[in-house]
C-alpha distance (Angstrom), angle and dihedral (degrees) to the residues before:
residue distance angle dihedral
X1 . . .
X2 3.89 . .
X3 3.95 119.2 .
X4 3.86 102.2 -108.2
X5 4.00 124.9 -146.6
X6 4.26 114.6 -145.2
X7 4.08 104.1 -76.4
X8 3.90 104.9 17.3
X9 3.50 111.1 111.3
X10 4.16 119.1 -121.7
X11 3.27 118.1 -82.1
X12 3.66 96.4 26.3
X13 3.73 120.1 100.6
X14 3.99 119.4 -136.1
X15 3.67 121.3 -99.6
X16 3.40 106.3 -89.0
X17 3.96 96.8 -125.9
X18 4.13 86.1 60.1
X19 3.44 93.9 50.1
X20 3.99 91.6 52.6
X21 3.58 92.1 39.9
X22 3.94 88.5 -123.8
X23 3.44 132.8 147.9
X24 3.85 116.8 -131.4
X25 4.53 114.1 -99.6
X26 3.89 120.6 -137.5
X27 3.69 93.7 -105.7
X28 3.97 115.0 -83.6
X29 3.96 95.8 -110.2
X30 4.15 85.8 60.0
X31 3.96 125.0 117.1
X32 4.15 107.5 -113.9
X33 3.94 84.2 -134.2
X34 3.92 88.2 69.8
X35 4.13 94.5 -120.9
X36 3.89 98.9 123.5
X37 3.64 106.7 -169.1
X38 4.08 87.0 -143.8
X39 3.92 89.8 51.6
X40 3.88 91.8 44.7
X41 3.88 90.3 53.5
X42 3.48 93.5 50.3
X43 4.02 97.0 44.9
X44 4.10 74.8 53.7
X45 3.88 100.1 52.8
X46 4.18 89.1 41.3
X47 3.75 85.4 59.0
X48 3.83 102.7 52.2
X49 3.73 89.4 38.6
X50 4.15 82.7 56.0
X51 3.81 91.5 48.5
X52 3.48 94.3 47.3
X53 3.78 91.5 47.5
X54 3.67 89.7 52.2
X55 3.81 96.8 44.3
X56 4.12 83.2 45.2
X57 3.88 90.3 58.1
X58 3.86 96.7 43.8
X59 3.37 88.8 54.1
X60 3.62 88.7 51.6
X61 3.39 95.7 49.3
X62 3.84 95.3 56.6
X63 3.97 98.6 48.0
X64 4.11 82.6 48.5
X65 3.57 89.8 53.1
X66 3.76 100.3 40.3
X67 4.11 88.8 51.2
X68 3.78 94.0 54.3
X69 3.68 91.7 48.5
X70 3.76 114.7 104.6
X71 3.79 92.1 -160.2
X72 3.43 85.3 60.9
X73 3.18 109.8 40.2
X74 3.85 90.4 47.8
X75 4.40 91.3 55.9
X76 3.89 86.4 53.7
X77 4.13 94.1 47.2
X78 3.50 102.6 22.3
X79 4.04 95.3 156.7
X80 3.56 88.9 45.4
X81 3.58 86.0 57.1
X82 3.51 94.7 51.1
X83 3.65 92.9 37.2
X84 4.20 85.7 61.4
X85 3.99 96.2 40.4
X86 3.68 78.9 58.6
X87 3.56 102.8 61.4
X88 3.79 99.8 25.7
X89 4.34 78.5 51.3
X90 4.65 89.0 54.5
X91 3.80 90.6 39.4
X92 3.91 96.3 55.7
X93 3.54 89.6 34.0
X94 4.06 93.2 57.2
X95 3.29 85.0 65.2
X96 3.96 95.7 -157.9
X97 4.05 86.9 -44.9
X98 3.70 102.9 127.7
X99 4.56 116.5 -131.5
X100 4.15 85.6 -108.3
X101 4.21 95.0 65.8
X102 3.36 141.7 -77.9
X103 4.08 118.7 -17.2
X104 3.82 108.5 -119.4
C-alpha cells in the first residue's frame, strides 16, 4: 500500500514537488530574462491561428448574410423569381375558387 498525503486518492502517489515541498524551476535551458524562444514561438503561432479564425468567421458571416438576402438571391435566379411571383400571384388571386370553375 502507498503512504497517502490528505486529498490524493489511494493508489496514487503524490506529485513529487508536494512531497519535497518544492516549487517548480523554469526549465534549465531557459533565458534568466524570461523570453523563452519556445514560449515566444508559440505566443506567435496562437496569434495567426486567432487571425485566421477571425478572418475565417468574417468570411462566414458575409456568405451567411448574402444567402439569406432576397435581393440577392433574386439577381442570381431572376426567372426563378419570376417563375414563383407567378404562382404565389394565381394562388392568392383564386381566392379559394378552385382551376375547374366557380366554388358553389
Amino acid at each position: 500500500m502507498v503512504a497517502r498525503n490528505k486529498g490524493t486518492p489511494e493508489g496514487f502517489p503524490s506529485p513529487p514537488a508536494m512531497v519535497r515541498g518544492r516549487r517548480s524551476r523554469p526549465a534549465p535551458h531557459a533565458p534568466p530574462d524570461g523570453h523563452d524562444p519556445e514560449i515566444l514561438r508559440a505566443e506567435a503561432a496562437i496569434a495567426r491561428t486567432r487571425e485566421a479564425v477571425a478572418l475565417s468567421v468574417a468570411a462566414l458571416q458575409r456568405e451567411i448574410s448574402r444567402t439569406f438576402d432576397w435581393r440577392e438571391w433574386i439577381r442570381q435566379r431572376p426567372i426563378l423569381a419570376v417563375a414563383l411571383a407567378f404562382g404565389v400571384g394565381a394562388l392568392l388571386g383564386c381566392g379559394g375558387r378552385t382551376f375547374h370553375g366557380r366554388r358553389g
